[in-house]
C-alpha positions in Angstrom: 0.0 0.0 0.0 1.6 3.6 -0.8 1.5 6.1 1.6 -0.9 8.0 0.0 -3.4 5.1 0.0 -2.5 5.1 3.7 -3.9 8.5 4.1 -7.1 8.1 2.7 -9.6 8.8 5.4 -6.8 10.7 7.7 -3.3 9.6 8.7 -2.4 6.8 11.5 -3.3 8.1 15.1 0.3 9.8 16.0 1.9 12.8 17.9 5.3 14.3 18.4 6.2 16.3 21.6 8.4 19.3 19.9 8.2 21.4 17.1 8.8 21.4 14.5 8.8 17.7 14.4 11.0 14.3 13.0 10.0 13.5 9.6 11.9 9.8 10.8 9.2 9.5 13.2 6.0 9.9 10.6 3.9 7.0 9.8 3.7 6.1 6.8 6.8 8.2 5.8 6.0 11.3 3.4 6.7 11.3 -0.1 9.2 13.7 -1.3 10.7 12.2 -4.3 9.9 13.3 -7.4 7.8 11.6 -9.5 9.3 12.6 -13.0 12.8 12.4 -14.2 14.6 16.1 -14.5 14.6 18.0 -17.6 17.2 21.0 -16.4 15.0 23.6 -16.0 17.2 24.9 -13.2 20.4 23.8 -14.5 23.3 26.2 -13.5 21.0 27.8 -11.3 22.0 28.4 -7.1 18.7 28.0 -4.7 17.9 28.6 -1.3 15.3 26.9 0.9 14.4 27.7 4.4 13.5 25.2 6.4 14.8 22.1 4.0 15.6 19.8 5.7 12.1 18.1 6.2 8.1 18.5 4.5 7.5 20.7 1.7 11.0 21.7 2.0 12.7 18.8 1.8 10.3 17.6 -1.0 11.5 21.2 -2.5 15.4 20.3 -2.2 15.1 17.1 -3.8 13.1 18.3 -6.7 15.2 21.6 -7.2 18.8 19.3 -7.2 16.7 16.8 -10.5 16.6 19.9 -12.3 19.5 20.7 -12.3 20.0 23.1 -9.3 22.9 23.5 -6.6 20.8 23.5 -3.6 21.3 25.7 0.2 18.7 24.9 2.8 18.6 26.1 6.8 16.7 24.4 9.5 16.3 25.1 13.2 17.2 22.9 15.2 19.7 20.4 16.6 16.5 17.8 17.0 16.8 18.1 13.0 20.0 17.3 12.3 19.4 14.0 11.3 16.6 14.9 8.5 19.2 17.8 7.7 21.9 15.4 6.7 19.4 13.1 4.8 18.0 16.2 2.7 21.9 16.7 2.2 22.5 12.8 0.8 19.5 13.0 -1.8 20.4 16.5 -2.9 24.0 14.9 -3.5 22.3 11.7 -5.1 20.8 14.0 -8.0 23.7 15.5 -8.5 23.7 19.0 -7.1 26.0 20.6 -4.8 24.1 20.8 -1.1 24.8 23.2 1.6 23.2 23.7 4.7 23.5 25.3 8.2 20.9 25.3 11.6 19.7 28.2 13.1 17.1 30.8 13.1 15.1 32.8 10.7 13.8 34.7 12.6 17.6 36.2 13.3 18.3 38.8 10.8 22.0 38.4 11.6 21.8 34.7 11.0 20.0 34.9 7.7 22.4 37.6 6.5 25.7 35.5 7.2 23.7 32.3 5.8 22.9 33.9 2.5 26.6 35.2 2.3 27.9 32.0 2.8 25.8 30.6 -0.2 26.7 33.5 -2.3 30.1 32.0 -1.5 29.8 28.6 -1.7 27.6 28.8 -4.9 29.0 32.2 -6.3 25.9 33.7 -6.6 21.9 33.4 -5.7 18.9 32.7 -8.2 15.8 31.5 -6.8 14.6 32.0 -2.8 12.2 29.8 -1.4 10.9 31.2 1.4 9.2 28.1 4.1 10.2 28.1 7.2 7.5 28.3 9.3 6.1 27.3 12.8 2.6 27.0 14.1 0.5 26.3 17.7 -2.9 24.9 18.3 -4.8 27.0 20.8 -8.4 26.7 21.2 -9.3 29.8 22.2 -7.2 33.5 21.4 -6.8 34.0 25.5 -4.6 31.4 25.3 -1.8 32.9 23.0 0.6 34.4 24.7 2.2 37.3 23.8 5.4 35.8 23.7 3.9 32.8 21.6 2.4 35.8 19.0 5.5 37.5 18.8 7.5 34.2 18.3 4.9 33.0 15.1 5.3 36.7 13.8 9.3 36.6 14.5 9.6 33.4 12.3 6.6 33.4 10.0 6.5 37.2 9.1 10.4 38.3 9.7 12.0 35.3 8.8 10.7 35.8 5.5 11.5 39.6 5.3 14.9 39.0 6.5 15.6 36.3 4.0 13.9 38.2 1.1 15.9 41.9 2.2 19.5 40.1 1.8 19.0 38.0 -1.1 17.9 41.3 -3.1 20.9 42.2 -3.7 22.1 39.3 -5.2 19.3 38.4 -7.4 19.4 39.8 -11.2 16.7 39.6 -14.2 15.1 36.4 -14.6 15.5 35.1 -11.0 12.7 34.2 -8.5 11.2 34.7 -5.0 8.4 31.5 -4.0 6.7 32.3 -0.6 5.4 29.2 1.1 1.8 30.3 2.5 -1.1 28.5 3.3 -4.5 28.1 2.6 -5.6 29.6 6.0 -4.7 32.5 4.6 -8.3 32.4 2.7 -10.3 30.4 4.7 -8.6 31.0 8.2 -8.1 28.2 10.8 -9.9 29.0 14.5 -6.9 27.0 16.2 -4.3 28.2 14.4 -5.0 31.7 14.8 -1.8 33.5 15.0 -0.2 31.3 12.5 -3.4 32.2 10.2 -2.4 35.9 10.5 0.8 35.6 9.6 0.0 33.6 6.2 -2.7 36.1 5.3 0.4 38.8 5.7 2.7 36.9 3.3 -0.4 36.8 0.3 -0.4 40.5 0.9 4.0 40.6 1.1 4.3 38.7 -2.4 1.6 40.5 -3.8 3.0 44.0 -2.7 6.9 43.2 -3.4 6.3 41.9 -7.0 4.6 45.6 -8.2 8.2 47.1 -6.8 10.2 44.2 -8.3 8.7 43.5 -11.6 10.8 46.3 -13.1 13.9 44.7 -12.6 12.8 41.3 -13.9 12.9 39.5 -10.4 9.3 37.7 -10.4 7.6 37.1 -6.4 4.8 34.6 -6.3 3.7 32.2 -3.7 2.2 28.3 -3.2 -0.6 27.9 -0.7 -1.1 24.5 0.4 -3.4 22.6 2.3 -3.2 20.1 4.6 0.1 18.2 3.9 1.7 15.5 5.8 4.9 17.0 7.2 6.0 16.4 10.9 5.1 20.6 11.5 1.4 18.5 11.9 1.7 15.4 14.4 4.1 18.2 16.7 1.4 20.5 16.8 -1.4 18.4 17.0 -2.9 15.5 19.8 -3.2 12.3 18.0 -6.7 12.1 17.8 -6.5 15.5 15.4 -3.7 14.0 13.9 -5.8 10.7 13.0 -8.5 13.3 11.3 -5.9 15.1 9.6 -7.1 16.7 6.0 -10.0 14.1 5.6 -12.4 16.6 5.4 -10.9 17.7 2.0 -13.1 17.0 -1.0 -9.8 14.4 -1.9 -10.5 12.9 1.4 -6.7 12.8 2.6 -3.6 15.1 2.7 -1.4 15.7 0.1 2.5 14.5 0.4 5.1 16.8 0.2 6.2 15.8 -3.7 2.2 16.8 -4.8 3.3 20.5 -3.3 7.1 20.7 -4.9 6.1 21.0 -8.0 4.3 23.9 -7.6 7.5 25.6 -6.6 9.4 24.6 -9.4 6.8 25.6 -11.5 7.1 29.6 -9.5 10.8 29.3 -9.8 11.9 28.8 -13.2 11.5 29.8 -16.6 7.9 27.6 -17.2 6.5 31.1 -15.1 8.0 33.9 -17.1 4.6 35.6 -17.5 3.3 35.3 -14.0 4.1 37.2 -11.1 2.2 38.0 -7.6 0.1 34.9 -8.0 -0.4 31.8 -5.3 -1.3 28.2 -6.7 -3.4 26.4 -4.4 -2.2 22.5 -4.2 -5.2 21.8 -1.5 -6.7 18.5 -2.6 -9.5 20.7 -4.3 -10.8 23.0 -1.7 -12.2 26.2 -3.3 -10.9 29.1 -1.9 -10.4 33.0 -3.2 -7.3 34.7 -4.7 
């Protein structure tokens, strides 16, 4: 049985206890390979990926490498090393060069220093993928902290400002910015409120920076996906959520990681050239605005 078959009806009943979560640990394990062989349509071409080293991201990494690409990534945490230096061996396996580091977005020194360091490794920057992100279940808004709203806004919101401000400068005509968003930014999620705001705000961030960028040939759009099976879920979730976990879809499951990817390769290379401040909506057919 594949591990999409596996999802049909909701995933097996599972939780993690940190964020943001082991992809080792999932059951059934996602699927990030891609499905089709490469056809270099990002040959020659240096990427970055935040938050690669597991989920869409990983998925991402892997599918940016067939085509062609020499592929950076950052993750958080030392928890992650282990799916870090896996996303480094398959990157490898397609033959792309793979860099990586750990820390945080939401540090503008960090992400400064990290894109440097790619510039250098790679000499030179062409497509961002901006990913990264982190999310809490809280039933009602009293329960957010402060400090948990500031932490989801330092990540989520900054971490992709920070990342988007330094590559700038480094990016020429014909390169790309993709913004990982999420389909609560349309139709909102009442536990995932904070998290919800902060997706809404990064529609509104590629939308806004691709009118001052489209003049200098540097195109900004954005994937919104719905529920997918990444770790980010079963580390923010109690098991019996987890166990109902995108069947309400009109698919009936969620999507894997390598049904996202594409969508990003799509945004980031030539296929695109006439699109710019749009989001694609991989979401297992939910209809939702924008």
């Amino acid at each position: 049985m594949s591990g999409i078959e596996k999802l049909e009806g909701g995933p097996p009943r599972q939780s993690q206890d940190s964020l943001p979560g082991r992809e080792t640990e999932l059951d059934p394990p996602p699927d990030y390979e891609p499905k089709f062989r490469g056809s270099d349509r990002l040959k020659g071409k240096s990427c970055i990926i935040t938050g690669g080293d597991s989920g869409i991201g990983r998925a991402i990494c892997v599918l940016f490498a067939r085509e062609g690409a020499d592929v950076a990534f950052l993750y958080k945490g030392e928890e992650e090393d282990e799916d870090a230096k896996k996303t480094v061996a398959l990157i490898e396996r397609e033959g792309g060069k793979a860099f990586c580091r750990r820390g945080d977005v939401g540090e503008e020194k960090f992400c400064k220093q990290f894109i440097a360091d790619t510039v250098r490794e790679f000499g030179g920057l062409n497509v961002l993928v901006n990913n990264a992100a982190e999310q809490h279940v809280d039933e009602h808004l009293e329960d957010i902290s402060t400090e948990q709203f500031e932490r989801t806004l330092k990540t989520n919101v900054m971490g992709y400002f920070f990342m988007t401000k330094h590559a700038l400068p480094h990016l020429e005509k014909g390169d790309a910015i993709v913004n990982t968003v999420s389909i609560t930014a349309y139709k909102g999620q009442p536990v995932l409120v904070d998290y919800s705001v902060t997706r809404g705000g990064m529609v509104a961030f590629t939308r806004s920076l691709c009118q001052q960028l489209t003049d200098k040939g540097i195109r900004v759009n954005g994937v919104a996906p719905g529920p997918i099976w990444t770790p980010l879920n079963p580390a923010s979730f109690e098991a019996g959520q987890v166990e109902e976990f995108g069947a309400d879809t009109p698919m009936g499951r969620p999507g894997m990681p390598n049904e996202v990817a594409p969508c990003h390769l799509f945004l980031a290379c030539a296929d695109s050239s006439y699109m710019t401040g749009q989001v694609l909506h991989p979401n297992g057919g939910t209809v939702v605005g924008g």
